[in-house]
C-alpha positions, -999 to +999 in steps of 0.1 A: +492-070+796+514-095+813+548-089+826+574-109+815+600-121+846+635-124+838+635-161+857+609-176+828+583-181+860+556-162+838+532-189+817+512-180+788+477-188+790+463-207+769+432-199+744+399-209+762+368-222+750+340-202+750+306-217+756+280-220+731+244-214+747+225-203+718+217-201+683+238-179+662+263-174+693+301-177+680+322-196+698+369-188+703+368-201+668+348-188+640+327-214+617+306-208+593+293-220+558+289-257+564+283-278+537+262-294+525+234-281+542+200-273+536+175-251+545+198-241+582+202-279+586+161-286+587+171-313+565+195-341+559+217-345+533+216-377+516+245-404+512+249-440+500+261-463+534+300-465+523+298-432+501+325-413+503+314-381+510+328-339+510+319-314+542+334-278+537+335-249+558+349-220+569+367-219+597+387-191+613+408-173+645+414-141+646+445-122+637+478-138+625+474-171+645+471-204+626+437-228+632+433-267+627+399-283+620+384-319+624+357-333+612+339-360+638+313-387+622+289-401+647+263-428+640+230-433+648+233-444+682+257-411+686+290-429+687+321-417+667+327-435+638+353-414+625+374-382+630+394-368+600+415-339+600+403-311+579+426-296+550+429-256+544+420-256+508+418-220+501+434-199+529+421-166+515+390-179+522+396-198+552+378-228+534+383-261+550+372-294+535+375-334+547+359-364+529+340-391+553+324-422+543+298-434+572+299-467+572+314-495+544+301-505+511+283-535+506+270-554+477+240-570+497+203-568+486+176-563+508+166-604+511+204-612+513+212-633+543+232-607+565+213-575+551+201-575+590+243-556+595+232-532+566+199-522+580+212-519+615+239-488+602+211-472+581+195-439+593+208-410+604+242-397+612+261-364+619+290-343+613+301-327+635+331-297+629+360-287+653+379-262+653+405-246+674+442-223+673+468-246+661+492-227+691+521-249+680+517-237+639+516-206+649+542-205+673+566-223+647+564-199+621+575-172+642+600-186+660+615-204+627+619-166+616+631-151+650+657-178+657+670-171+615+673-137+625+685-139+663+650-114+673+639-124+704+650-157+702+656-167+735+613-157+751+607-179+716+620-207+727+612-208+761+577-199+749+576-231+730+592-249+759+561-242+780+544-249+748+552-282+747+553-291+783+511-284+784+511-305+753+527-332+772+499-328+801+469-321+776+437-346+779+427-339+745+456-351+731+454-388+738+489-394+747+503-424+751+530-422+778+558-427+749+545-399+727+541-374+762+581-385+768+589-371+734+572-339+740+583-331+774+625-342+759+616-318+737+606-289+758+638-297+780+660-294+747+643-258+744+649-244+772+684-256+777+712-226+775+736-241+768+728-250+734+727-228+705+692-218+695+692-239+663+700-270+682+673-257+705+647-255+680+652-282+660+640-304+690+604-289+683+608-286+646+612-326+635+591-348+615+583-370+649+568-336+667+553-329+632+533-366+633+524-355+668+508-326+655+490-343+631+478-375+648+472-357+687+473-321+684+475-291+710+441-275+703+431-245+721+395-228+721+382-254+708+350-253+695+326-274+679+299-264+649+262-270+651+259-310+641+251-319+605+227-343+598+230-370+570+203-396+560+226-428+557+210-453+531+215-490+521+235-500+490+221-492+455+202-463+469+212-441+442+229-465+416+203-475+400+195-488+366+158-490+361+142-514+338+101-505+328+077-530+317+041-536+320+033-577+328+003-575+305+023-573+275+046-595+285+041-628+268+011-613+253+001-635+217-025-629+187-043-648+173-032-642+134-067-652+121-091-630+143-063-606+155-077-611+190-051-602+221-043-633+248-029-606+279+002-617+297+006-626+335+028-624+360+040-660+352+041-650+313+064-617+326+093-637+341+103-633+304+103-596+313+130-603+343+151-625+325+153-596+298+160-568+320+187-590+339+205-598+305+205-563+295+224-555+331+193-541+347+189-541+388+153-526+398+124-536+375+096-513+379+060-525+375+030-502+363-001-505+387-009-544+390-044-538+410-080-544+396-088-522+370-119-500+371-151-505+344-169-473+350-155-446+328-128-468+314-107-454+288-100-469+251-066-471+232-054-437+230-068-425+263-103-429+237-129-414+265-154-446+252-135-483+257-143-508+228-152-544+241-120-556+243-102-525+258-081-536+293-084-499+304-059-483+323-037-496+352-040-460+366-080-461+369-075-481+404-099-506+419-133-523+406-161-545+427-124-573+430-104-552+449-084-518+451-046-516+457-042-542+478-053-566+455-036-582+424-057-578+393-070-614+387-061-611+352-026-608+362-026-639+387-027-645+426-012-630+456+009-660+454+020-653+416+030-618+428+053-634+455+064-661+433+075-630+408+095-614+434+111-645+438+123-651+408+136-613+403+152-619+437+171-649+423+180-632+397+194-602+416+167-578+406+145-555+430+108-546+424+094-514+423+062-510+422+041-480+411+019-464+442-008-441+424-029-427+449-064-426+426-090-446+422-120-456+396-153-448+406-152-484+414-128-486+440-142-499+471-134-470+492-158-445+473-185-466+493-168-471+528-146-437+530-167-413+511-152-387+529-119-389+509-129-376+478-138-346+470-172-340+459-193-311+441-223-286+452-241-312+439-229-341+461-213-357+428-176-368+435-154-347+412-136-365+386-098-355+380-094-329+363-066-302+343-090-279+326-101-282+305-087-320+302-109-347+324-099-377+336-134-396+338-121-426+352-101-414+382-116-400+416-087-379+431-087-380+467-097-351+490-067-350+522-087-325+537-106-342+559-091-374+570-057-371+561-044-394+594-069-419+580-053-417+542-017-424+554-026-449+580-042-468+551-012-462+526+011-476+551-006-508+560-010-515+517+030-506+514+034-533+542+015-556+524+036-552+493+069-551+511+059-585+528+052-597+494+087-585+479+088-548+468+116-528+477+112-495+461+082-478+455+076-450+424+047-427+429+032-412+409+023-377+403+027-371+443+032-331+434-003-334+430-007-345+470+002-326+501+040-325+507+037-334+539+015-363+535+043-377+513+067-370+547+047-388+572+042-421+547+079-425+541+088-421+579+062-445+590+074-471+562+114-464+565+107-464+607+097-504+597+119-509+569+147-486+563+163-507+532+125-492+511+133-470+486+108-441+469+110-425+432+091-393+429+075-390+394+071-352+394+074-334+366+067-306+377+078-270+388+116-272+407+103-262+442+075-285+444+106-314+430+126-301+454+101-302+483+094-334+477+135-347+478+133-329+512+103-351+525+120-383+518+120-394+486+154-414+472+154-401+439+132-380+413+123-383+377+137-350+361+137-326+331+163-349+313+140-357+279+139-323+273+176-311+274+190-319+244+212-290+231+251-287+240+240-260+264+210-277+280+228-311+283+255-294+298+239-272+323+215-302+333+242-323+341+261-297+362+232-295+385+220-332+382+258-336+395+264-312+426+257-304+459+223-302+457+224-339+448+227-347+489+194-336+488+176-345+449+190-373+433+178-367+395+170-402+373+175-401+341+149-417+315+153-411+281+115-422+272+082-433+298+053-441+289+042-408+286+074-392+273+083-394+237+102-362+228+107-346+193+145-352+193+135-389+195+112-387+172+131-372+144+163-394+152+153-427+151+182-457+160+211-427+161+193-407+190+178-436+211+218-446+211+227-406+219+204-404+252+209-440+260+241-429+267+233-395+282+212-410+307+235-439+315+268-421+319+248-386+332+235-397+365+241-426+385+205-433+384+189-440+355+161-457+333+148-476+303+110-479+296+111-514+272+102-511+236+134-485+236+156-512+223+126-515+192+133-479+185+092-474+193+092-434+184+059-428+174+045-397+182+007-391+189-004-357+167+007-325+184+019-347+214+052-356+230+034-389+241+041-423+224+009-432+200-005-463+205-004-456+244+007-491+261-012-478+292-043-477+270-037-511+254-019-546+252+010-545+234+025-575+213+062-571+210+084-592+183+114-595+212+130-612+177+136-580+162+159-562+189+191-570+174+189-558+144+187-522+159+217-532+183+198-512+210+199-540+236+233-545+233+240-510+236+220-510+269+240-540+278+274-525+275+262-494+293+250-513+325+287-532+323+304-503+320+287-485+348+289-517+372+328-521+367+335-479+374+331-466+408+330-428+393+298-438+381+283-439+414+288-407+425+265-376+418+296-354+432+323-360+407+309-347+371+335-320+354+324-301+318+354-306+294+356-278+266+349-285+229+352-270+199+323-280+183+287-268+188+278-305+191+305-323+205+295-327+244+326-336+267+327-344+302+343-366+328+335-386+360+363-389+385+369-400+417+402-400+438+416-431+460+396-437+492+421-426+517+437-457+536+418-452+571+390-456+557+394-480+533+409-501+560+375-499+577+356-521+554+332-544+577+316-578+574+286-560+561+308-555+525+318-593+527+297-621+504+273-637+521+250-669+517+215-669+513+192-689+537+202-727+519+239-716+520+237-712+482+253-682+468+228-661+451+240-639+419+235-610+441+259-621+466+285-634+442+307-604+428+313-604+395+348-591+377+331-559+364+324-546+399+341-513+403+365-515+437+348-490+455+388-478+473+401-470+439+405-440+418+388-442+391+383-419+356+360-417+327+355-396+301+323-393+279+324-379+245+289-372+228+280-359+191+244-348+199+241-342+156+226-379+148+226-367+109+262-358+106+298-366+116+318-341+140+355-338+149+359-316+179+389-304+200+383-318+234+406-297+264+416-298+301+439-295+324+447-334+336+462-324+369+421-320+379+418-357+369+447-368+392+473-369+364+501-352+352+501-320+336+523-319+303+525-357+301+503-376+279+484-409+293+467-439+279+427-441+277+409-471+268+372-468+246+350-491+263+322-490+237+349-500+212+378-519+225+406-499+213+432-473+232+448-441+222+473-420+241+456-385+251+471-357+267+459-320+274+447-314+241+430-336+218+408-345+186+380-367+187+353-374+154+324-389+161+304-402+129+267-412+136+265-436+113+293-459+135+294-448+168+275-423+193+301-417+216+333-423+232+333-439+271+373-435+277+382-451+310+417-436+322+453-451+336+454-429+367+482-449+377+509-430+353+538-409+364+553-381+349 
């Protein structure tokens, strides 16, 4: 133990680092319980470029002495973006937290002039924690107290003296030469004599020693936490509102005399786009738009025998014209395709298009890769099969035995798509391929073009969803159509909404084209308008299949599937008829509502609210402020740009519902899930958890209906079927107490 020396010559050490050289080694400073993380950090968490985002940990000294904690962002070329002090949120716990945002929103689309500035910040990023003893927090508290009680006052101060002084000198600070004058006045003041100790503290214990604390602190053993990784992904990544349609249908006639079936095309479907864009969609998603195979094909209800006239399935991939890198000629060209894109571009709409990885037996690679299917005792090629279910007109492929030769083949068709205008891709049924096939495709495709996007339509057991979300896919079609109790709906949207959203981002699609549930079914206009706004409101990302504004809810017999299967058949919609169900301007307002409120966005800000009633469903969406450093690090990336001809394009040009991304922002959803009967429900919270007030009412606006009420802690809300499905309140966070 040192010996003190009545001259003040002795000076205390201060706390050293201690090197890190292996896994699992502990540095001076204890961290632990980073989040979010995944699987030790074999993966990376997921954020939006601009998203703000939460890390937590905790981190910890020894004993009685006080720690401090920052959080350091680095982009992908390793350079710090940001560093944000940490906050002690729960000192029993030594729980730490700090929100980041890597990079700055923008509102540019893939084929937006200037995307080139988006691309180039895409990829991956880490976190990266610090902490160290906060020597001058700890040395405050005690000497506050010793000098109050004159208990060793005098090796106090002088300790914080010398404290000071080393301050002054430290390279980790950053000092500027005025702030390291301040410091060492200070540490004079302490040590002087002469004065009385309170004069003598109070030159250490000032808000302008307090800013240096905060801004350039003293930190001692510091240490720095394994780096995080995050997966940093272009704009609309997962805010998506998905719009389904097949382009056969669309502008599809009959004749009324001889009931015979004219198929639309791809020029007949810009109908489809201009629908979908009205109705506040961004991503249209196409079924399969390759040849379509003869052998085997199926009739209208998935009929095992086609009638003459049947246009087969879009899924049964590939006949003597072409497999998936060809357009079906009964669709159009190459050049129609493109010319689609075009158009949906123009209108500020991306294209997804569905990847099935099947084939018909008429797919041209049956004869020149034999080898990737899989094939019987016999030497027969095995059709797809669920037993005792047969799919007759799909060969599933075999990855086996040429696996490198599959995904080298899948990439160069996903590059012949993406040349042609697709920005997302939805596969389908991929739980049914190797996971790590699925890995290798999207890093080869998002190596060329970071900005593509993947859905994952895997319904199918959690670990083989979550699996999946780990390899690389943006989002995931989820249980949603099945949850449809108070309960369910609520638990659903509690995990749809949390953590594990940095790594599976659940869409939510009331119908598909193999989805009809019962509760749909037996609800008619009142519950498409229920899980309309379910999905809408209950994820960021979320879809329509069309037909759902003509309330189509025919089940097949003793299945949850619609009847008269559109991917069995061409369907001949009267588009006339929509409003009288008032579905499409449902989905309308929706859309607007979700574009003009940044809590929308997030899959990290969901919150239960308690009701009263059994079938009353409450919750709410809030975000706080951006905080002003990094608001005030907005680039040109978020700026409106031109497109090539200097026009502005609807994507470029922001529109007045656009939420402001460095706002606040609060909404709260009010659902009766009963579609027979009215309910009046108590609805309660605490509104400090919403950034307001507590014991102070505040003013909340109905979006769906135009009209305002003054709320407080407790309220009453009735919700009548027959008039209204829900209340969408969007909250004054601005009032004071």
């Amino acid at each position: 133990m040192p010996t003190k020396t009545t001259n003040h010559e002795f000076r205390e050490p201060a706390t050293p680092s201690i090197p890190v050289s292996a896994p699992g080694q502990f540095g001076r400073i204890v961290i632990l319980s980073m989040t979010p993380c995944s699987e030790r950090g074999s993966f990376p968490a997921k954020v939006e470029l601009g998203e703000m985002f939460t890390v937590t940990a905790q981190i910890f000294i020894e004993g009685r002495s006080h720690t401090g904690a920052t959080a350091v962002l680095r982009d992908t070329h390793g350079v710090i973006s940001r560093k944000v002090a940490m906050t002690c949120i729960n000192p029993g716990l030594d729980l730490w937290k700090a929100d980041l945002n890597a990079g700055s929103p923008s509102n540019l689309k893939p084929w937006d002039k200037g995307f080139d500035e988006v691309r180039n910040r895409l990829g991956e990023w880490t976190v990266t924690l610090e902490g160290w003893e906060d020597v001058y927090a700890s040395w405050l508290a005690d000497a506050r107290i010793k000098v109050d009680v004159d208990d060793d006052a005098e090796n106090a101060l002088v300790s914080g003296s010398q404290l000071l002084a080393r301050w002054a000198e430290n390279e980790d600070a950053r000092l500027s030469n005025t702030q390291q004058d301040v410091l060492r006045k200070a540490s004079r003041q302490l040590a002087d004599g002469a004065l009385d100790n309170k004069t003598r503290l109070s030159a250490a214990d000032n808000p302008a020693i307090e800013a240096l604390h905060h801004s350039n602190p003293l930190r001692d053993g510091l240490t720095e936490s394994a780096p995080q990784r995050f997966k940093v992904e272009r704009p609309e990544s997962s805010f998506t509102a998905w719009y389904q349609f097949f382009p056969r249908s669309e502008g599809a006639t009959r004749n009324p005399e001889t009931g015979e079936i004219t198929q639309g095309t791809l020029k007949t479907a810009l109908a489809g786009l201009d629908r979908a864009k009205a109705e506040g969609f961004d991503v249209v998603y196409l079924p399969p738009i390759f040849p379509i195979g003869v052998t085997n094909r199926k009739g209208r209800n998935n009929a095992l025998v086609a009638g003459p006239t049947d246009p087969g399935s879009p899924f049964g991939i590939g006949s003597t014209l072409g497999g998936h890198d060809t357009v079906d000629p009964l669709l159009g060209t190459m050049d129609d395709f493109r010319a689609f894109c075009a158009y949906a571009h123009k209108l500020g709409l991306e294209i997804a298009l569905d990847f099935a990885l099947q084939c018909s037996p008429d797919h041209p690679w049956v004869k020149e890769h034999p080898n990737w299917f899989r094939h019987k005792p016999d030497g027969t090629i095995a059709f797809a099969e669920n037993p005792p279910k047969k799919y007759q007109d799909i060969y599933p492929i075999d990855f086996n035995i040429d696996m490198p030769g599959i995904e080298a083949e899948t990439e160069r068709i996903m590059d012949l798509w993406i040349a042609a205008g697709v920005t997302i891709f939805r596969i389908d049924n991929p739980h049914t391929k190797p996971v790590r096939f699925w890995q290798d495709v999207i890093e080869a495709v998002q190596r060329k073009h970071p900005e593509i996007l993947f859905l994952a339509e895997a319904f199918t057991r959690p670990a083989i969803m979550r699996a999946l979300s780990l390899a690389g896919f943006t989002q995931s079609h989820s249980y949603f159509p099945w949850r449809n109790t108070k309960d369910e709906v609520a638990e659903y949207l509690q995990t749809t909404n949390s953590d594990e959203a940095y790594y599976q981002r659940n869409t939510f699609w009331p119908t598909t084209p193999d989805i009809l549930t019962d509760y749909l079914r037996d609800n008619g206009l009142e519950g498409h308008k229920v899980r309309a706004v379910l999905a809408a409101m209950g994820s960021p990302s979320w879809g329509i299949y069309n037909g759902y504004e003509l309330v189509e809810n025919r089940q097949q017999e003793g299945r949850e599937e619609q009847a008269d299967n559109e991917k069995y058949e061409i369907k001949v919609r009267d588009w006339g008829k929509a409003d009288k169900y008032g579905i499409a301007t449902l989905l309308t307002e929706l859309n607007r509502i979700r574009n003009a409120h940044s809590a929308c966005r997030s899959y990290h800000d969901l919150m239960m609210l308690w009701t009263s009633d059994p079938d009353i469903v409450a919750f709410a969406r809030h975000i706080p402020p951006m905080p002003a450093d990094a608001a005030d690090e907005r680039d040109d990336a978020s700026a409106i740009s031109a497109n090539s001809t200097g026009e502005q394009t609807p994507s470029d040009t922001a529109s007045p519902d656009t939420a402001n991304p460095t706002l606040g922002d609060t909404l709260i959803v009010v659902v009766n899930l009963d579609c027979k009967a009215a309910h009046t429900s108590e609805v309660n919270f605490d509104p400090a958890t919403l950034g307001l007030p507590r014991d102070h009412t505040f003013d909340v606006h109905d979006e769906l209906g135009d009209a305002s009420f003054t709320w407080s802690s407790n309220n009453k809300v009735t919700l009548d079927p027959a008039e209204r499905p829900a209340y969408i309140f969007s909250v004054n966070n601005t009032q004071e107490a």
